[in-house]
C-alpha positions as CSV (number, residue, x, y, z in Angstrom):
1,X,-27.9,162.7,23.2
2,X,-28.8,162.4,26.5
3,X,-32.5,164.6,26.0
4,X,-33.4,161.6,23.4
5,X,-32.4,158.7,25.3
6,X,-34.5,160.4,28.4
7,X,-37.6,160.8,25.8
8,X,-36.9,156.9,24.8
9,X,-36.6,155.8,28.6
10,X,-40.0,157.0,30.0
11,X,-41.7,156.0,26.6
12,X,-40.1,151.9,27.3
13,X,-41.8,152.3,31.1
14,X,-44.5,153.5,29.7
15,X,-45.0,150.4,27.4
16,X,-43.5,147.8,30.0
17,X,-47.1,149.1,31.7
18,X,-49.6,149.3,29.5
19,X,-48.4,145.8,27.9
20,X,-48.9,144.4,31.2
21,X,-52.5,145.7,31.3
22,X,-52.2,149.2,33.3
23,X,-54.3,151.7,32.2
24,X,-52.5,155.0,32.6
25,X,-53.9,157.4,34.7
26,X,-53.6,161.5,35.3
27,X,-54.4,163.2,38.2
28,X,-53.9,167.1,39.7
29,X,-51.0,168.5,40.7
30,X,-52.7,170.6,43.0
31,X,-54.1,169.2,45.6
32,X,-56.9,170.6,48.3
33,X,-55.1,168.2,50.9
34,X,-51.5,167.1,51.6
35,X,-49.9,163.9,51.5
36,X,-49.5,162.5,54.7
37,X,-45.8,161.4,54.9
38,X,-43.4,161.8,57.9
39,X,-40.2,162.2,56.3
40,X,-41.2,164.8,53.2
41,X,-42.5,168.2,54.0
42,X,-45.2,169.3,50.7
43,X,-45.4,172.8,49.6
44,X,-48.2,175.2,50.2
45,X,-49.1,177.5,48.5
46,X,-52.1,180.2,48.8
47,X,-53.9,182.6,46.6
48,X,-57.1,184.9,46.4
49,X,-59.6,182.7,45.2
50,X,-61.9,183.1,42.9
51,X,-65.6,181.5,42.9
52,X,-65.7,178.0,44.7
53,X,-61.7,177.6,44.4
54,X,-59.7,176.8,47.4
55,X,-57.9,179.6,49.4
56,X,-55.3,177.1,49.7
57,X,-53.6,174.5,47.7
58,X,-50.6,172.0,48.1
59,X,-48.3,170.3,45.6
60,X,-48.3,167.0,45.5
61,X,-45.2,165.0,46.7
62,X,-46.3,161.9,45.1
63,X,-50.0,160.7,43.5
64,X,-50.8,158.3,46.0
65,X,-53.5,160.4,47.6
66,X,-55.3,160.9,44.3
67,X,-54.6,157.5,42.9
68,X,-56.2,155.7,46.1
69,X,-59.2,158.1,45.7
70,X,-59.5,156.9,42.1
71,X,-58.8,153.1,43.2
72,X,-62.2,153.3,45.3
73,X,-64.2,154.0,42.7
74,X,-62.2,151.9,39.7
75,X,-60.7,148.9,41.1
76,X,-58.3,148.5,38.1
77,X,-54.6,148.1,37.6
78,X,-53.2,151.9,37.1
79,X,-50.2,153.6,37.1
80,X,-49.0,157.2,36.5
81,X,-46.1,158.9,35.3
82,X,-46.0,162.8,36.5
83,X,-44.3,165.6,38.0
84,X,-44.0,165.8,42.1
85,X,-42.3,168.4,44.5
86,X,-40.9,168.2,47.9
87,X,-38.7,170.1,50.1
88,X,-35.7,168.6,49.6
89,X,-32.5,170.1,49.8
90,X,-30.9,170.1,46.3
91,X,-28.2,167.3,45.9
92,X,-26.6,165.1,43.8
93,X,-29.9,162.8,44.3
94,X,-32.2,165.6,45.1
95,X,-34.1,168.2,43.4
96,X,-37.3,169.4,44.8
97,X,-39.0,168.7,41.8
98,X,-38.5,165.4,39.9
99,X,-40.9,162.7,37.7
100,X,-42.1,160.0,39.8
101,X,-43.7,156.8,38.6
102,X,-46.4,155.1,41.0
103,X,-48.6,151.8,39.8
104,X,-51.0,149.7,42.1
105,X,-51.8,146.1,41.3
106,X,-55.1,144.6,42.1
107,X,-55.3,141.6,44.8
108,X,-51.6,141.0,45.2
109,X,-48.6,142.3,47.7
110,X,-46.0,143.7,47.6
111,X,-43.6,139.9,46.3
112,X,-45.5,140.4,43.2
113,X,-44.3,143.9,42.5
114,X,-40.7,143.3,43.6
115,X,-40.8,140.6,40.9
116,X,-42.7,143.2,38.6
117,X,-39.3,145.6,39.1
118,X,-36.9,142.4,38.2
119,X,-39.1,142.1,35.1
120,X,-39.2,146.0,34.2
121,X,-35.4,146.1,35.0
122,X,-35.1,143.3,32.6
123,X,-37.1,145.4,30.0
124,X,-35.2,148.4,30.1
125,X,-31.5,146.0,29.9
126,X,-30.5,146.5,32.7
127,X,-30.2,143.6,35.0
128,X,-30.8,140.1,34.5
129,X,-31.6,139.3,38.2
130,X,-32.0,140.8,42.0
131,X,-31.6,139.8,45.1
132,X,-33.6,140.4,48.6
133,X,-32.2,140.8,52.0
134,X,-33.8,141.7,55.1
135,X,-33.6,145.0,57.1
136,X,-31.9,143.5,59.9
137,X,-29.8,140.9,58.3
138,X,-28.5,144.3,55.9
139,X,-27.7,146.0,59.7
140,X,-25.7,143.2,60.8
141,X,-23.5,142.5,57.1
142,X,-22.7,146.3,56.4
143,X,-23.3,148.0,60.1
144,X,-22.3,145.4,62.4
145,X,-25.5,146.3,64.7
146,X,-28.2,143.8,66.1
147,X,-31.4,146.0,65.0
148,X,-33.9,145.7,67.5
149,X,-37.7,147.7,67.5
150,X,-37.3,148.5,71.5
151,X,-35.4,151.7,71.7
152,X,-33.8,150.6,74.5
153,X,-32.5,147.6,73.6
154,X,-31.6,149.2,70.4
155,X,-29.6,151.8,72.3
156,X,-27.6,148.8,74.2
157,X,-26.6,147.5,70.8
158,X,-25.0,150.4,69.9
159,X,-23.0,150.6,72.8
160,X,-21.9,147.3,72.7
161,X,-20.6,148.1,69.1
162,X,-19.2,151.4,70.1
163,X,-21.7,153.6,67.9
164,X,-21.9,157.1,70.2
165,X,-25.0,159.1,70.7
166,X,-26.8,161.5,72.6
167,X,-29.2,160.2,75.4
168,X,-31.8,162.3,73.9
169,X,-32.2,161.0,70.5
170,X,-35.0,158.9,69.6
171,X,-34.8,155.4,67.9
172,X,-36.0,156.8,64.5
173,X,-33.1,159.0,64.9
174,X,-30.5,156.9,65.5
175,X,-31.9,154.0,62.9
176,X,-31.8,156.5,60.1
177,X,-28.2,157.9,61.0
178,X,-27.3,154.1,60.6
179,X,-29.0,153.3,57.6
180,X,-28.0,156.1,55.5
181,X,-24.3,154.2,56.3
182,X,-25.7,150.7,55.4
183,X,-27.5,152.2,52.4
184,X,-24.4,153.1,50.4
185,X,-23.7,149.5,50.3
186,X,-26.3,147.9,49.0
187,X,-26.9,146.9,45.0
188,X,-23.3,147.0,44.0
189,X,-23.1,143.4,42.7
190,X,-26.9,143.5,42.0
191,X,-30.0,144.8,42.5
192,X,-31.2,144.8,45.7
193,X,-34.4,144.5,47.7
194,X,-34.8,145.6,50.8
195,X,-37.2,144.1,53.2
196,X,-39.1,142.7,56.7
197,X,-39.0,146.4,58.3
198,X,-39.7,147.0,61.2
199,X,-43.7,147.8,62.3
200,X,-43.3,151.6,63.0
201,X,-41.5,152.1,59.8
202,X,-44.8,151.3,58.3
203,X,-45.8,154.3,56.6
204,X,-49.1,152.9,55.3
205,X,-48.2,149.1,54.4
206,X,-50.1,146.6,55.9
207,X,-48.1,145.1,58.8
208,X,-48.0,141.2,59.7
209,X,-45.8,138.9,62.3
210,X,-44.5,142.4,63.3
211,X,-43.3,143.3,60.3
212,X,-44.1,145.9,57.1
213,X,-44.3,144.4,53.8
214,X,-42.7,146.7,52.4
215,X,-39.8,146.9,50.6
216,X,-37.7,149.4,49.1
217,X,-35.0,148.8,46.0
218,X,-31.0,149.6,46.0
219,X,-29.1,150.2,43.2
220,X,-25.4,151.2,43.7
221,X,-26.2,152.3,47.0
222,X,-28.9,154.7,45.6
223,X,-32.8,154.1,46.7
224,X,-34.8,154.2,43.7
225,X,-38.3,152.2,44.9
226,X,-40.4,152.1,47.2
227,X,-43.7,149.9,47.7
228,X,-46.0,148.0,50.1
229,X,-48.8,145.7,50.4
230,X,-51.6,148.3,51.4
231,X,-53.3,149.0,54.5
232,X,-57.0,148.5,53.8
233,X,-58.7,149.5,57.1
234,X,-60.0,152.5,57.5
235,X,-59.5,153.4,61.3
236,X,-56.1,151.9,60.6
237,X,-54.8,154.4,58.1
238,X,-56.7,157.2,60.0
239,X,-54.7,156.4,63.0
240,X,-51.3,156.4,60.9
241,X,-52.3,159.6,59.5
242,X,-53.4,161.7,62.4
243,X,-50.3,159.9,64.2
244,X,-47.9,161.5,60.9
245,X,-50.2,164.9,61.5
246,X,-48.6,165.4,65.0
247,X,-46.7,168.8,65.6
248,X,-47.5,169.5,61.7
249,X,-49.9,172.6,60.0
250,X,-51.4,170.3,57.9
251,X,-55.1,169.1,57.1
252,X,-56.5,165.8,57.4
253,X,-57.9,164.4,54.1
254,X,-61.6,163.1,54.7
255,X,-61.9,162.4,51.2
256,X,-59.1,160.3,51.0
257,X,-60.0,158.9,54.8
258,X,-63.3,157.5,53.4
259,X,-62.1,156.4,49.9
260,X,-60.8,153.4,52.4
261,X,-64.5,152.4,52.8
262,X,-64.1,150.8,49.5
263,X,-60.8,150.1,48.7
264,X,-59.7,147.3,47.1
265,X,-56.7,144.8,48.3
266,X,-53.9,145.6,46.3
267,X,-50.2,146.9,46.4
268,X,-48.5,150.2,45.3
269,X,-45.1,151.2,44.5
270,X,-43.4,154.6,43.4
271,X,-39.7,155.0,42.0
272,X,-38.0,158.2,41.1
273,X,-37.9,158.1,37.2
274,X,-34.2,160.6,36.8
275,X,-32.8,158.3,40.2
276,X,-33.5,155.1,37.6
277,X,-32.2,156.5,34.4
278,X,-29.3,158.0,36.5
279,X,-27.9,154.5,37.5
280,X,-29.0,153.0,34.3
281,X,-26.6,155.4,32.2
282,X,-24.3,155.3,35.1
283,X,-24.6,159.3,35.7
284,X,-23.2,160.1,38.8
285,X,-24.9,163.6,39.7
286,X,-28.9,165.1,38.6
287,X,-26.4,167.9,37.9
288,X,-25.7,166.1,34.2
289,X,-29.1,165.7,33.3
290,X,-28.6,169.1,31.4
291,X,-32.4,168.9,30.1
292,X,-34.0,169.3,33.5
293,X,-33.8,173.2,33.4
């Protein structure tokens, strides 16, 4: 019965974290603040408030916001299982509200927790190994493109290769109509780590030589991680956030902004909990998981 072996799955993660040392954490739903995040749109929501209460609140699309606010003031190991919501269109992949797991490790980056995943992938029997491969060597195997930061050198490359597009689209644009093709490729034979992306694909990792350390985890051709090495500068991340604000009705967290005045080296990932169990039970479609109503 699928509903039990659910109930079974988050309680192993659960243990694979608190053996390690985590201490589990809960934080609100609700948030006065969005998350940040270029690529997910959060939804708002307003009411007539009552006493000190917020006119406004947003749901949160992950617990990062919240969790770094905690991290400032307890500079421990945590991790969270919870509920998150975005506006995603719904999919076989995407529901706009699914459980999300996020975990930050004190003083290390983001090599440690991509040998972390091995091991919890290990725990749950799933894989013995994994491999990593870089963001442009993955380009060049299953794409056949040279990827290149400079738009238009980028642009040149895709010429040479025959690739069309419009004169007015944007490197993002184009890297992410390419990717989504390399990306259904990846983590057939095994498990597969994604890494060295490019600086402004960032998001909030710290960046070094040019590159993120970041790194984000395939499993037959489905993304189900995603973690960095933080940023720990404060003008750094308040650049990258007012930078992500741009064009957007959304407010700048302070609170979050000057949790960074004491927050501690460490590295964060989150992975979509129903994605994992999905390719662990080898369910195609969210569609089977007939106790998400």
């Amino acid at each position: 019965m699928l509903l039990k072996e659910w109930s079974l799955f988050i309680d192993q993660v659960r243990q694979f974290f608190k053996q390690r040392g985590y201490l589990e954490v809960y934080t609100n739903i609700l948030q006065k603040y969005p998350n940040i995040d270029p690529y997910v749109e959060p939804f708002k929501l307003e009411w007539e408030s009552a006493g000190n209460c917020p006119k406004t609140f947003w749901l949160r699309t992950s617990p990062e916001n919240s969790m770094k606010k905690l991290l400032s003031k307890y500079p421990v190991d945590m991790f969270q299982i919870g509920k998150v919501f975005r506006k995603d269109p719904c999919g076989k992949l995407h529901r706009p509200e699914f459980t999300m797991l996020e975990w930050y490790k004190i003083g290390k980056d983001y090599t440690y927790l991509i040998e972390e995943i091995g091991q919890l992938l290990k725990y749950l029997g799933f894989s013995e190994g994994y491999k990593t491969l870089r963001l442009e060597h993955a380009f060049e195997e299953y794409a056949g493109v040279i990827l290149s930061e400079d738009e238009e050198v980028f642009k040149n490359n895709l010429i040479s290769y025959g690739y069309p597009f419009e004169e007015e689209e944007d490197w993002e644009t184009l890297f992410y109509r390419i990717y989504i093709e390399v990306e259904r490729h990846l983590g057939w034979e095994m498990p597969t780590f994604i890494t060295h992306f490019p600086a402004r694909l960032s998001a909030y990792a710290k960046v070094k030589d040019g590159y993120a350390e970041r790194f984000e985890l395939y499993i037959k051709g489905v993304e189900i991680a995603n973690g960095w090495t933080e940023e720990t500068s404060r003008s750094e991340i308040e650049r990258r956030m007012k930078r992500y604000l741009q064009g957007r009705d959304m407010l700048l967290d302070q609170e979050l902004i000057s949790a960074y005045d004491n927050f501690p080296p460490c590295a964060g990932c989150s992975i979509g909990l129903e994605r994992l169990f999905m390719v662990l039970k080898g369910i195609d479609s969210i569609e089977e998981l007939d106790f998400m109503v």
